[in-house]
VEXBA-859021 format. One record per atom (N, C-alpha, C, O, CB): residue number from 1; atom name; y, z, x negated. Coordinates in nm, 4 decimals. Atoms other than C-alpha are relative to their C-alpha. Last residue first. Glycine has a CB too. Layout:
<atoms>
+-----+----+----------+----------+----------+
|   k |  a |       yy |       zz |       xx |
+-----+----+----------+----------+----------+
| NUM | CA |        Y |        Z |        X |
...
+-----+----+----------+----------+----------+
</atoms>
This chain:
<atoms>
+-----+----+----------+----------+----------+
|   k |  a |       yy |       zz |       xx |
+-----+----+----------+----------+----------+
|  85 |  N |  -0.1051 |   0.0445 |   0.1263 |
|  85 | CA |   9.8106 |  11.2816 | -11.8106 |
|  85 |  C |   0.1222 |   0.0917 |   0.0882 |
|  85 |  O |   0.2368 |   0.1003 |   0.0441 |
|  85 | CB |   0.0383 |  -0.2189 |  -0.0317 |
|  84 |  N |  -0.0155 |  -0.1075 |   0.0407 |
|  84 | CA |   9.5153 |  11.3771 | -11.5793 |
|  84 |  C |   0.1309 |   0.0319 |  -0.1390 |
|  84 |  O |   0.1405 |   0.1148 |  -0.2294 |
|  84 | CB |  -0.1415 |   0.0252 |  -0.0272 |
|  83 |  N |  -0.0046 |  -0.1411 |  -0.1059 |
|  83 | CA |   9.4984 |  11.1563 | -11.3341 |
|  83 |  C |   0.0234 |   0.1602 |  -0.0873 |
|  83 |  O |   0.0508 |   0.2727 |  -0.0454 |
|  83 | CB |  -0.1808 |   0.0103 |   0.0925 |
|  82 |  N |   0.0928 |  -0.0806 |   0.0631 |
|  82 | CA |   9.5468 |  10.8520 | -11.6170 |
|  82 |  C |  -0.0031 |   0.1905 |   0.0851 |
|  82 |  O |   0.0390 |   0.2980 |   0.0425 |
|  82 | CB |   0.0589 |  -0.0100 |  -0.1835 |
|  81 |  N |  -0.0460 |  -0.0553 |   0.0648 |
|  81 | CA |   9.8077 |  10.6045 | -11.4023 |
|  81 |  C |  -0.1475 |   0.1250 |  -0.0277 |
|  81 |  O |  -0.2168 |   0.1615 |   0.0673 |
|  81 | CB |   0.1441 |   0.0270 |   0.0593 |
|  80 |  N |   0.0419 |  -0.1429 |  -0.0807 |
|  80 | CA |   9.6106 |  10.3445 | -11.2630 |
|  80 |  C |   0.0924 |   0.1132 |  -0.1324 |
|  80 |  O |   0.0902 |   0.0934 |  -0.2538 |
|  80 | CB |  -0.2372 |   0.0312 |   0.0130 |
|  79 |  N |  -0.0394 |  -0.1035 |   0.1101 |
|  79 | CA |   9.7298 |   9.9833 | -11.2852 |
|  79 |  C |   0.0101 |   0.1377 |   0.0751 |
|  79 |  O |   0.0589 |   0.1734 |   0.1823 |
|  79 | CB |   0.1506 |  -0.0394 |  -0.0777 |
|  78 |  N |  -0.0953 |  -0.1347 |  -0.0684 |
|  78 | CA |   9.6060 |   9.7017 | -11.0811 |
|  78 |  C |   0.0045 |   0.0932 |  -0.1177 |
|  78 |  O |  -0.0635 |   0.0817 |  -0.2197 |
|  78 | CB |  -0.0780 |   0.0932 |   0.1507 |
|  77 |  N |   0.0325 |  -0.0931 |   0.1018 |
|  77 | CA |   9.4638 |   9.3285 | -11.0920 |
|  77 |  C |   0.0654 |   0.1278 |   0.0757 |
|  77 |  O |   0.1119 |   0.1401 |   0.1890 |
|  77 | CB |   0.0630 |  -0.0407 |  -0.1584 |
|  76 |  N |  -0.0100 |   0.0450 |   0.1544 |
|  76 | CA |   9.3999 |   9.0381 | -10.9160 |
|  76 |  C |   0.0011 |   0.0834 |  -0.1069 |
|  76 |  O |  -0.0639 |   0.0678 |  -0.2103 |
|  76 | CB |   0.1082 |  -0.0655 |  -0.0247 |
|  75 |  N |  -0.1055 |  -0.1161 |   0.0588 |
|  75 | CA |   9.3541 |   9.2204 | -10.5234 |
|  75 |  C |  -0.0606 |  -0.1056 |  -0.1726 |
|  75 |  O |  -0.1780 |  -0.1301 |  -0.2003 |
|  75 | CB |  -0.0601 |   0.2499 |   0.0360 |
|  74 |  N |   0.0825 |  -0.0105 |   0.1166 |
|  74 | CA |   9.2068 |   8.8817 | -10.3538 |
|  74 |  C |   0.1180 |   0.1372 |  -0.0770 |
|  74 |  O |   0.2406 |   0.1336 |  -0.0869 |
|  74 | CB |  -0.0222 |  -0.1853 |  -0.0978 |
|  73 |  N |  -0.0391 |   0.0652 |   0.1459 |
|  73 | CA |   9.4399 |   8.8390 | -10.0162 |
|  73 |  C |  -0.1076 |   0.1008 |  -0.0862 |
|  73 |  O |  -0.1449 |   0.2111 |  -0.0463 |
|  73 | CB |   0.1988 |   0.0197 |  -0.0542 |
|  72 |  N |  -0.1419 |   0.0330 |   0.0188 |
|  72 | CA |   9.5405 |   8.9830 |  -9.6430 |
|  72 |  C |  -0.0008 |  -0.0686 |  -0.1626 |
|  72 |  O |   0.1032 |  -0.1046 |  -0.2177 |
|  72 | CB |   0.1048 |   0.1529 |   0.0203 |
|  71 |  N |  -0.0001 |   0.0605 |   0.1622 |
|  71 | CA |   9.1819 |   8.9307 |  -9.5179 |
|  71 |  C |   0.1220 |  -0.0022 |  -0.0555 |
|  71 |  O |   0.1589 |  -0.1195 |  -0.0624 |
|  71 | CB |  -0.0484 |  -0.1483 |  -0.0191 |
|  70 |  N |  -0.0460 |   0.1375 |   0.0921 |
|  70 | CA |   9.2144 |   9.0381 |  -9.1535 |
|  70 |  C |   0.0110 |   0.0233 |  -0.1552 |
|  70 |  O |   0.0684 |   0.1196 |  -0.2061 |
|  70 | CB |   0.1569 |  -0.0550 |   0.0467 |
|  69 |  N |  -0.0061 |   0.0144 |   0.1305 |
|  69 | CA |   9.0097 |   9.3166 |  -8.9250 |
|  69 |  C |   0.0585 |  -0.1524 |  -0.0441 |
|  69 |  O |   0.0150 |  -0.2579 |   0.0020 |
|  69 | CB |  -0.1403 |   0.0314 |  -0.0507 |
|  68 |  N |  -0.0767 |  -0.1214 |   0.0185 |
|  68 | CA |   9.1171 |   9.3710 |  -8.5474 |
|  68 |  C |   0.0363 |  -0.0613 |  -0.1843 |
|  68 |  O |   0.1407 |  -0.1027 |  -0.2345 |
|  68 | CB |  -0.1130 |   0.1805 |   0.0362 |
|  67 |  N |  -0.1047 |   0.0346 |  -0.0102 |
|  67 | CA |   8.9043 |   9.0509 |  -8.4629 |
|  67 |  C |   0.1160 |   0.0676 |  -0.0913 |
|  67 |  O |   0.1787 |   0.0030 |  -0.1753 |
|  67 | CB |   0.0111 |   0.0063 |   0.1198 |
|  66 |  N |  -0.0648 |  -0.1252 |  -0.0436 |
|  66 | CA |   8.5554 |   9.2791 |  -8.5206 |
|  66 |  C |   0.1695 |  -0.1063 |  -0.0879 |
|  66 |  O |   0.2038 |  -0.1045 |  -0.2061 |
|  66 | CB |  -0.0921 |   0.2047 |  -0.0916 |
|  65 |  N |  -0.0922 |   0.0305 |  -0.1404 |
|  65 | CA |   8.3386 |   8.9913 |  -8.5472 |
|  65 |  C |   0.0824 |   0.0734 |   0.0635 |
|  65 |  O |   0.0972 |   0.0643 |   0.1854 |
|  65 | CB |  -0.0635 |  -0.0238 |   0.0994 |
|  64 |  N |   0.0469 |   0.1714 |   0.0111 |
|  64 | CA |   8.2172 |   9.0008 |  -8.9055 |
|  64 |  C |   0.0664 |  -0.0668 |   0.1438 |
|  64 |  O |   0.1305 |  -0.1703 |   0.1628 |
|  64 | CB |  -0.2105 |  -0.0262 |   0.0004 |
|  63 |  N |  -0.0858 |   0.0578 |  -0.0627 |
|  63 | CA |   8.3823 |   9.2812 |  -9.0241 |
|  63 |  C |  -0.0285 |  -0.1351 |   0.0729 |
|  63 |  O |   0.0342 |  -0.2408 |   0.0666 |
|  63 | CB |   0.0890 |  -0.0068 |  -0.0810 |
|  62 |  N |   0.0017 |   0.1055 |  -0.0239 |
|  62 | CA |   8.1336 |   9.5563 |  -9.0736 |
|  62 |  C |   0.1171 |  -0.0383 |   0.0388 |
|  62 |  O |   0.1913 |   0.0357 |   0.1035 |
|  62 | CB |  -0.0829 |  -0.0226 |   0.0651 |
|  61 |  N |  -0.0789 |   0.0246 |  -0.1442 |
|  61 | CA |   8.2652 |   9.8328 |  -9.2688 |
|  61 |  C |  -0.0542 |  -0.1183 |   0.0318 |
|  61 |  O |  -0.0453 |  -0.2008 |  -0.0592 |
|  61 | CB |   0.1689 |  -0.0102 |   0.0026 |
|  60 |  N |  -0.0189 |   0.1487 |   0.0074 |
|  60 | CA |   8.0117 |   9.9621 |  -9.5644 |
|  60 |  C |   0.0575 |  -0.0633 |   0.1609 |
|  60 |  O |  -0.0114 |  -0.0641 |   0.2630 |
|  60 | CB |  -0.1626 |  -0.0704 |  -0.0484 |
|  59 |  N |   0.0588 |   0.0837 |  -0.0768 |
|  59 | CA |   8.0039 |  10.3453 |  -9.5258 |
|  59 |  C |   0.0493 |  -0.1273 |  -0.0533 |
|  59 |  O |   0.1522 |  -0.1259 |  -0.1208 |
|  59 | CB |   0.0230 |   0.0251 |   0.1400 |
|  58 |  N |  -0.0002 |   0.0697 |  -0.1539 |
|  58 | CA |   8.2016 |  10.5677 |  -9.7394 |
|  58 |  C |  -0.0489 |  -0.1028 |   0.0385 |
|  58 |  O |  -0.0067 |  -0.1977 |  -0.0276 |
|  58 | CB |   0.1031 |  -0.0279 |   0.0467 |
|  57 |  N |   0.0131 |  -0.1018 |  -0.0525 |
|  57 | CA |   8.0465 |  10.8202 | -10.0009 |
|  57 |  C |   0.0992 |  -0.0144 |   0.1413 |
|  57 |  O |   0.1224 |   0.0648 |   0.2327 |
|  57 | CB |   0.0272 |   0.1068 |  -0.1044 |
|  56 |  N |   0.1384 |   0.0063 |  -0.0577 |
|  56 | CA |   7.9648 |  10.5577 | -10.2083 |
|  56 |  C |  -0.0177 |   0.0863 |   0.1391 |
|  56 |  O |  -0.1158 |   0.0825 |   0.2134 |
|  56 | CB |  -0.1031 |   0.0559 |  -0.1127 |
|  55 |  N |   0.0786 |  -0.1172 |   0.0384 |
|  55 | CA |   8.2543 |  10.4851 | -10.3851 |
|  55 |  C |  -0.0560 |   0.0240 |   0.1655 |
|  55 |  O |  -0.0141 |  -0.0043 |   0.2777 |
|  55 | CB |   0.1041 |   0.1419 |  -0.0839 |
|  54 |  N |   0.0429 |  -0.0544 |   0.1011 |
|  54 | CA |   8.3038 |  10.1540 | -10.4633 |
|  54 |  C |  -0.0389 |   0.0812 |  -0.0122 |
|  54 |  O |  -0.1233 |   0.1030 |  -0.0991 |
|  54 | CB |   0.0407 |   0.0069 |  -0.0587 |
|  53 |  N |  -0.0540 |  -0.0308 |   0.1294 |
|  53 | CA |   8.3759 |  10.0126 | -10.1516 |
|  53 |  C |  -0.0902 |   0.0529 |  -0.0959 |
|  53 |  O |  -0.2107 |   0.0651 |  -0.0740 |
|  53 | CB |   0.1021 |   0.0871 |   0.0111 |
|  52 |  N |   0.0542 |  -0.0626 |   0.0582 |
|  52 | CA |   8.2104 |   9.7527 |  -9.9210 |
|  52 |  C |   0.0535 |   0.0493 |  -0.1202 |
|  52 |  O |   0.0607 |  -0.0174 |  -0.2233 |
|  52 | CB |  -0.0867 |  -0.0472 |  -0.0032 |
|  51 |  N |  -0.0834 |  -0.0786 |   0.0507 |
|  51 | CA |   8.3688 |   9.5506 |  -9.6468 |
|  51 |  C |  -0.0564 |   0.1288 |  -0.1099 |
|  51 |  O |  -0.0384 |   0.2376 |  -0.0553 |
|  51 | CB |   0.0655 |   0.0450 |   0.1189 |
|  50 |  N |  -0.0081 |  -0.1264 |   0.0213 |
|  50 | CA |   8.0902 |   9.3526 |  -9.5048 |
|  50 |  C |   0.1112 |   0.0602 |  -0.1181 |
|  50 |  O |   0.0901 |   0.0322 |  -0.2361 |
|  50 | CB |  -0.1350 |   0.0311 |  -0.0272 |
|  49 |  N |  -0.1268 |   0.0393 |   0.1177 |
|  49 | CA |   8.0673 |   8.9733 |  -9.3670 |
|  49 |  C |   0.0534 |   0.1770 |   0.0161 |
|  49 |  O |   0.1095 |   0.2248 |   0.1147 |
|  49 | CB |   0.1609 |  -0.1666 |   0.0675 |
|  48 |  N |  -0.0801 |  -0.1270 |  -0.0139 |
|  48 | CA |   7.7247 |   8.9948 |  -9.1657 |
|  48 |  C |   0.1130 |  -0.0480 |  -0.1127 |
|  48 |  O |   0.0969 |  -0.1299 |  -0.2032 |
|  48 | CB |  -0.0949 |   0.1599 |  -0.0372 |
|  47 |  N |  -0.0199 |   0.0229 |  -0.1569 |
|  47 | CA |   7.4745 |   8.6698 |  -9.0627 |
|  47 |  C |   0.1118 |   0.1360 |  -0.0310 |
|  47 |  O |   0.1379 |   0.1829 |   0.0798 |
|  47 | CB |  -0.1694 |   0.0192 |   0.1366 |
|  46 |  N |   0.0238 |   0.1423 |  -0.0870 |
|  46 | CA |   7.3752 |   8.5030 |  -9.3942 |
|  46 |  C |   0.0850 |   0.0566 |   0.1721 |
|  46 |  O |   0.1324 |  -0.0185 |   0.2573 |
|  46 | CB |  -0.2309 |  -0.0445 |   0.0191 |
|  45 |  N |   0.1386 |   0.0415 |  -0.0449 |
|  45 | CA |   7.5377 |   8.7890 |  -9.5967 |
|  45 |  C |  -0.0159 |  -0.0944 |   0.0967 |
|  45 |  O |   0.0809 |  -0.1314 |   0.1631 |
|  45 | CB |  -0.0689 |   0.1013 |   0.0457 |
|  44 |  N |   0.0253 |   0.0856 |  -0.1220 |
|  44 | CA |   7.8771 |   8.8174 |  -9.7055 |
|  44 |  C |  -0.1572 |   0.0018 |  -0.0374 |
|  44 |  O |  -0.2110 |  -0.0070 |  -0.1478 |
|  44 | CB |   0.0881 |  -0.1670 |   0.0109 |
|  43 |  N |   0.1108 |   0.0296 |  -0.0103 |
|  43 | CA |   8.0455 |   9.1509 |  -9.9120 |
|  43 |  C |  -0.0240 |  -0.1541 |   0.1254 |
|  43 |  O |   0.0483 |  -0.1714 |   0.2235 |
|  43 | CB |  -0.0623 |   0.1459 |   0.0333 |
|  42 |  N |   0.0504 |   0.1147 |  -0.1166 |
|  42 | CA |   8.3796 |   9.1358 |  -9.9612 |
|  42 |  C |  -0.1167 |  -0.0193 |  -0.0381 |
|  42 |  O |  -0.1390 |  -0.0896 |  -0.1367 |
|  42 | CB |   0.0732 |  -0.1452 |   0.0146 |
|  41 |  N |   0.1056 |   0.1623 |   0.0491 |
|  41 | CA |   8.4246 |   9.3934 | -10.2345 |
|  41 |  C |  -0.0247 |  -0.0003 |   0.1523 |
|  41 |  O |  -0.0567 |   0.0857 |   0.2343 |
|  41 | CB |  -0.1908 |   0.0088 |  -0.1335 |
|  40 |  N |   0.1669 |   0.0301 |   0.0307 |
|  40 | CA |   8.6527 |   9.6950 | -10.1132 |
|  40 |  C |  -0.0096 |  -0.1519 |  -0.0079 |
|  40 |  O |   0.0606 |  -0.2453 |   0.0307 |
|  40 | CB |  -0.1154 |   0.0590 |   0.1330 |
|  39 |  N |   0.0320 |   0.0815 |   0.1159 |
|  39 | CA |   9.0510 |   9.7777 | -10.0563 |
|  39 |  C |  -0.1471 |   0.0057 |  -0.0335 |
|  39 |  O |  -0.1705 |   0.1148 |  -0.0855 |
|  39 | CB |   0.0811 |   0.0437 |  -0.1187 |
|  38 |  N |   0.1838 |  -0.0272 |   0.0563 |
|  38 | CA |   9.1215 |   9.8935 |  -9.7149 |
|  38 |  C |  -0.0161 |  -0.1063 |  -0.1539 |
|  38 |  O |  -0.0031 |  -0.2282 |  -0.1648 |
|  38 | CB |  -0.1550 |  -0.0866 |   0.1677 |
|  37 |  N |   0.0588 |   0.0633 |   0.1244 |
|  37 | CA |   9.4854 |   9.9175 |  -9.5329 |
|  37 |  C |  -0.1047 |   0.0417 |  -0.0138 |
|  37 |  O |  -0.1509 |   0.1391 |   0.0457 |
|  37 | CB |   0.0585 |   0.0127 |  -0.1162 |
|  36 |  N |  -0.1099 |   0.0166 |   0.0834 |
|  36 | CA |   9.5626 |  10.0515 |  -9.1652 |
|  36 |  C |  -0.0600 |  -0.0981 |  -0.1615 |
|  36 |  O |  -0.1446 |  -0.1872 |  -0.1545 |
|  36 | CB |   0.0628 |   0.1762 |  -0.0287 |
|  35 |  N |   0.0451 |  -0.0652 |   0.0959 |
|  35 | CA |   9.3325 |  10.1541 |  -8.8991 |
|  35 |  C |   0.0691 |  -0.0087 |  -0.1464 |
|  35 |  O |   0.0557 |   0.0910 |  -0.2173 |
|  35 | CB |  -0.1235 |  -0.0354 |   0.0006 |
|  34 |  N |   0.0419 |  -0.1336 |   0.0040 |
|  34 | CA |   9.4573 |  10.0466 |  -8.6040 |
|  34 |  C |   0.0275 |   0.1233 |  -0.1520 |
|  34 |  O |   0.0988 |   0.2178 |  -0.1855 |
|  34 | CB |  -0.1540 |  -0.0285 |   0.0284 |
|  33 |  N |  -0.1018 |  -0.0688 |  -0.0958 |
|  33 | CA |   9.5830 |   9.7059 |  -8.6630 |
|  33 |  C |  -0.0109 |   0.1679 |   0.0289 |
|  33 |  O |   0.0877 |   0.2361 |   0.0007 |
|  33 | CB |  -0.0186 |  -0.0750 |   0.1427 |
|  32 |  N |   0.0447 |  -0.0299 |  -0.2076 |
|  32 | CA |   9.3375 |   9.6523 |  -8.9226 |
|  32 |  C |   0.1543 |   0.0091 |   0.0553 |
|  32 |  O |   0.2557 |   0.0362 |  -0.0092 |
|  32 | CB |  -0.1102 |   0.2131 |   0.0587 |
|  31 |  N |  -0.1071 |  -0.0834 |  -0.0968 |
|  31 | CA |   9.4176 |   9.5039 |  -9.3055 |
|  31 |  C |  -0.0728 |  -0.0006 |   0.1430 |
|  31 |  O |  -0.1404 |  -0.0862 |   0.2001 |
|  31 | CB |   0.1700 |  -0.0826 |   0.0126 |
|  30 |  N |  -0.0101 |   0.0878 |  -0.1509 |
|  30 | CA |   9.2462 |   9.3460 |  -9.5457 |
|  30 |  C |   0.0779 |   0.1547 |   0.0337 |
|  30 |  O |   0.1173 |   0.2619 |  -0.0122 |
|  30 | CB |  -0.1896 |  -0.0671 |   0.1163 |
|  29 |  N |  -0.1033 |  -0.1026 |  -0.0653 |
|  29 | CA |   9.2869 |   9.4033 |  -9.9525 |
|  29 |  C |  -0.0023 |  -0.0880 |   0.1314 |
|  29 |  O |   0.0232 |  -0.2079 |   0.1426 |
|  29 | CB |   0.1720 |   0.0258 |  -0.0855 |
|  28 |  N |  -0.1056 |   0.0880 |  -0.1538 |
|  28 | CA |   9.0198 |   9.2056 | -10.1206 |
|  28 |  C |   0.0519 |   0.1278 |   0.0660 |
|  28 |  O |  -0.0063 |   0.2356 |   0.0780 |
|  28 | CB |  -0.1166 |  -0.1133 |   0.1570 |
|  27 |  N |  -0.0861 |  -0.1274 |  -0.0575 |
|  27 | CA |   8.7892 |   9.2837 | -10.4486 |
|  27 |  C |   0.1105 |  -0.0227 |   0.0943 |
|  27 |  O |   0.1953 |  -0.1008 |   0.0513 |
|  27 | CB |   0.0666 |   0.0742 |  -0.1117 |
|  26 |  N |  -0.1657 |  -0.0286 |   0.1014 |
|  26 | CA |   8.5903 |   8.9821 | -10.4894 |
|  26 |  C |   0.0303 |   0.1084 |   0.0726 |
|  26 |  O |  -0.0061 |   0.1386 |   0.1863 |
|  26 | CB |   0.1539 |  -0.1303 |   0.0026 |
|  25 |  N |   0.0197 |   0.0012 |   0.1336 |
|  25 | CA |   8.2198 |   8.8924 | -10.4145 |
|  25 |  C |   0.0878 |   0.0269 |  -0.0541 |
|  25 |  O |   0.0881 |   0.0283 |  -0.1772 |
|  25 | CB |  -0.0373 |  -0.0898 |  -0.0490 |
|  24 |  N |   0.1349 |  -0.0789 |  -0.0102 |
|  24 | CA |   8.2854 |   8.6487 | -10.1214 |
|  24 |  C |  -0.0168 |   0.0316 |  -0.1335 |
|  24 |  O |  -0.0149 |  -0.0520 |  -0.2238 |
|  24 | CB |  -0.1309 |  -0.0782 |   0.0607 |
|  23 |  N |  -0.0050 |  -0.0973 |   0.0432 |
|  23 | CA |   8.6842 |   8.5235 | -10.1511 |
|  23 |  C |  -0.1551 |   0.1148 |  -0.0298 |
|  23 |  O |  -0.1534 |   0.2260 |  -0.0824 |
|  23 | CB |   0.0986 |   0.0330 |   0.0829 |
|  22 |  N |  -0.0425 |  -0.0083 |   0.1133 |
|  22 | CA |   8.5826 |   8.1968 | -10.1168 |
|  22 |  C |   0.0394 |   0.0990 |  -0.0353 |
|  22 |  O |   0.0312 |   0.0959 |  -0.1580 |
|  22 | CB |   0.0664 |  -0.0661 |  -0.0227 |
|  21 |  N |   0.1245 |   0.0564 |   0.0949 |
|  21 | CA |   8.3763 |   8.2219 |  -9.8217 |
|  21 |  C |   0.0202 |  -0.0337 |  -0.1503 |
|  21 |  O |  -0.0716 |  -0.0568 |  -0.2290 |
|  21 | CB |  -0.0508 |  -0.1341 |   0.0585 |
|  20 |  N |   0.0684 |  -0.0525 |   0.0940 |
|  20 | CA |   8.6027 |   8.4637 |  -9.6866 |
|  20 |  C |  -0.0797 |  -0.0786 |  -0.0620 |
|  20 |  O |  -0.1378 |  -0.0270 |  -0.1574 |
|  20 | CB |  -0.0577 |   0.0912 |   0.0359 |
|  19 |  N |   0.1501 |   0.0435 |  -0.0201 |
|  19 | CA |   8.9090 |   8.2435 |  -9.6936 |
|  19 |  C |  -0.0985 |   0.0639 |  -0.0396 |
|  19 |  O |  -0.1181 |   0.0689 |  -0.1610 |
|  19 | CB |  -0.0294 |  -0.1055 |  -0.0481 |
|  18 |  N |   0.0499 |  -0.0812 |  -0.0626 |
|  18 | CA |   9.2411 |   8.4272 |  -9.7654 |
|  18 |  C |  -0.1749 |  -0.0576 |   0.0947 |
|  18 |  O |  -0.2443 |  -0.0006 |   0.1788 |
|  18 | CB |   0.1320 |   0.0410 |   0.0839 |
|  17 |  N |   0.1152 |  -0.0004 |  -0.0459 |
|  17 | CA |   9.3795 |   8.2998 | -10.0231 |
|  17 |  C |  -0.0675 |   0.0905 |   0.0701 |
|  17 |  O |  -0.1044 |   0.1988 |   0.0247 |
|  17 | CB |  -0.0531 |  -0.0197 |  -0.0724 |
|  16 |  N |   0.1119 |   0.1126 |  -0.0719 |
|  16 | CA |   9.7102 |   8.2735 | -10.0717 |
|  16 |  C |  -0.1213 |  -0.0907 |   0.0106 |
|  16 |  O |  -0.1349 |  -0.2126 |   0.0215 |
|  16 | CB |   0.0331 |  -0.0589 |   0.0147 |
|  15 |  N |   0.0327 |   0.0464 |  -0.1946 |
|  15 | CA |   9.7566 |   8.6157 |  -9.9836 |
|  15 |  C |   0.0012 |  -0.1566 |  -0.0029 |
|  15 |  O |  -0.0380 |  -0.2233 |   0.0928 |
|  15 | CB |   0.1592 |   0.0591 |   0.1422 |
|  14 |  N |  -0.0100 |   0.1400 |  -0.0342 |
|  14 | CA |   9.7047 |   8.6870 | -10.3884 |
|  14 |  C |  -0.0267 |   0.0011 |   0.1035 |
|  14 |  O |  -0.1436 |   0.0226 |   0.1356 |
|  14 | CB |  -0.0646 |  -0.0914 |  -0.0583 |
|  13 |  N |   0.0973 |   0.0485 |  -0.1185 |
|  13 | CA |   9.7400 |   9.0873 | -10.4209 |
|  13 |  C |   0.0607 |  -0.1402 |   0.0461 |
|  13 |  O |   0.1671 |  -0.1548 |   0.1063 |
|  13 | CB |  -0.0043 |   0.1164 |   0.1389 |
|  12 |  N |  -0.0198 |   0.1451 |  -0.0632 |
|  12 | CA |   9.8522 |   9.2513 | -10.7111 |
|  12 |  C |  -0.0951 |  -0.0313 |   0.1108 |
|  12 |  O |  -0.2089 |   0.0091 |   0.1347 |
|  12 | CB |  -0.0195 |  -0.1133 |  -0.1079 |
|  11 |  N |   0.0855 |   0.1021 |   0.0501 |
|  11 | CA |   9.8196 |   9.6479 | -10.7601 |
|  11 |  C |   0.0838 |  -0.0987 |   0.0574 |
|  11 |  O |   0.1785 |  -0.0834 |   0.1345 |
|  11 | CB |  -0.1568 |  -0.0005 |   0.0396 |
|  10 |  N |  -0.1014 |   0.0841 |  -0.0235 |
|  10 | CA |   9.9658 |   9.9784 | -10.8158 |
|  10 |  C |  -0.1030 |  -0.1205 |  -0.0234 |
|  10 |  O |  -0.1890 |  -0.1315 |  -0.1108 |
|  10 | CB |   0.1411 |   0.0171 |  -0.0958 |
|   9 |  N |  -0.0079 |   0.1291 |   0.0683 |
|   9 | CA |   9.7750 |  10.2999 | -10.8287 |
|   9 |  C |   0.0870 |  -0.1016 |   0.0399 |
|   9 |  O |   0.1686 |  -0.0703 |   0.1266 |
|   9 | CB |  -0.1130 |  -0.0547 |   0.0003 |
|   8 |  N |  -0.0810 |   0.0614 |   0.0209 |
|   8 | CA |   9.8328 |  10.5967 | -10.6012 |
|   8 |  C |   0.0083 |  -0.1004 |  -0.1748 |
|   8 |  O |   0.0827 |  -0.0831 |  -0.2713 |
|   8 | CB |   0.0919 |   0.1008 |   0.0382 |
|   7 |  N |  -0.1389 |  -0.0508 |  -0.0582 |
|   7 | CA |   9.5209 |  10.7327 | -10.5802 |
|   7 |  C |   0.1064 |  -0.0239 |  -0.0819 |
|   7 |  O |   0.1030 |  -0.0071 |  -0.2038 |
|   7 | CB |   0.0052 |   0.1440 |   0.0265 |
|   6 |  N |  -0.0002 |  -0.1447 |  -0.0477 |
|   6 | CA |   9.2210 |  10.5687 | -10.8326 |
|   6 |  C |   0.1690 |   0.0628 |   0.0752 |
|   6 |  O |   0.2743 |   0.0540 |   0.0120 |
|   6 | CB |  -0.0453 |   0.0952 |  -0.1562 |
|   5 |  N |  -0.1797 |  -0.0008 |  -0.0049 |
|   5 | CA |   9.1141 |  10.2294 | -10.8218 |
|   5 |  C |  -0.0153 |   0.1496 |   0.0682 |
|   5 |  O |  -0.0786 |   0.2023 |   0.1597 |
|   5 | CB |   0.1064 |  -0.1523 |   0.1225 |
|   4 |  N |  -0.0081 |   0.1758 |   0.0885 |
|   4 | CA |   8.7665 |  10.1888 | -10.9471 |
|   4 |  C |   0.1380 |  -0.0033 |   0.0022 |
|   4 |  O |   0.2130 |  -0.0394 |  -0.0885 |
|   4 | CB |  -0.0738 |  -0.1693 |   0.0897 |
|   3 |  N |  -0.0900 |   0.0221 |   0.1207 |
|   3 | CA |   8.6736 |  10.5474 | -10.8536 |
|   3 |  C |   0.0404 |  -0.1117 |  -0.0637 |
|   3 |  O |   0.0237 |  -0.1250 |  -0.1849 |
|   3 | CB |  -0.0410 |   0.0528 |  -0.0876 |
|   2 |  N |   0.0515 |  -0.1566 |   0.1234 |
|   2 | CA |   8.7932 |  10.5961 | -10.5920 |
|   2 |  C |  -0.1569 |  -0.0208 |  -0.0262 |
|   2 |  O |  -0.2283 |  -0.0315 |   0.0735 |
|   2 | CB |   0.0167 |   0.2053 |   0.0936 |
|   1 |  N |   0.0645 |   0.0596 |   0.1156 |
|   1 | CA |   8.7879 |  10.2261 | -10.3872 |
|   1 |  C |  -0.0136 |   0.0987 |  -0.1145 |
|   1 |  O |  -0.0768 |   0.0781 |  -0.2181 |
|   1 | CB |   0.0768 |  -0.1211 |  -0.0457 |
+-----+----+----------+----------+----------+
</atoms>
């Protein structure tokens, strides 16, 4: 999510909610088995449910039927220490 949340930040994360149709449009911490944590906007479209960060310079993850991926909760807030302080 560089630059919105920048390396080692600290955040909240409400797990109880984990519905995407209510989380669509929010910043969400899921999880893979594989692949490990991911913080991006829950994207939903009529037929795709997309993982989409902030910075640009990684792909938009489909999750729509890829099992692996789960919704662990709405990130609420976070605190970035000033990278250059």
């Amino acid at each position: 999510m560089f630059p919105l949340i920048t390396t080692n930040s600290l955040f909240a994360v409400d797990t109880q909610v984990n519905d995407r149709k209510i989380l669509a449009g929010k910043i969400v911490l899921a999880s893979h088995r594989d692949l490990g944590f991911k913080v991006a906007h829950l994207q939903r479209l009529p037929s795709v449910d997309l993982l989409v960060s902030v910075n640009h310079r990684y792909l938009p993850v489909d999750i729509t039927s890829d099992s692996q991926w789960k919704i662990v909760g709405q990130v609420l807030w976070w605190m970035s220490k000033d990278p250059q302080a």
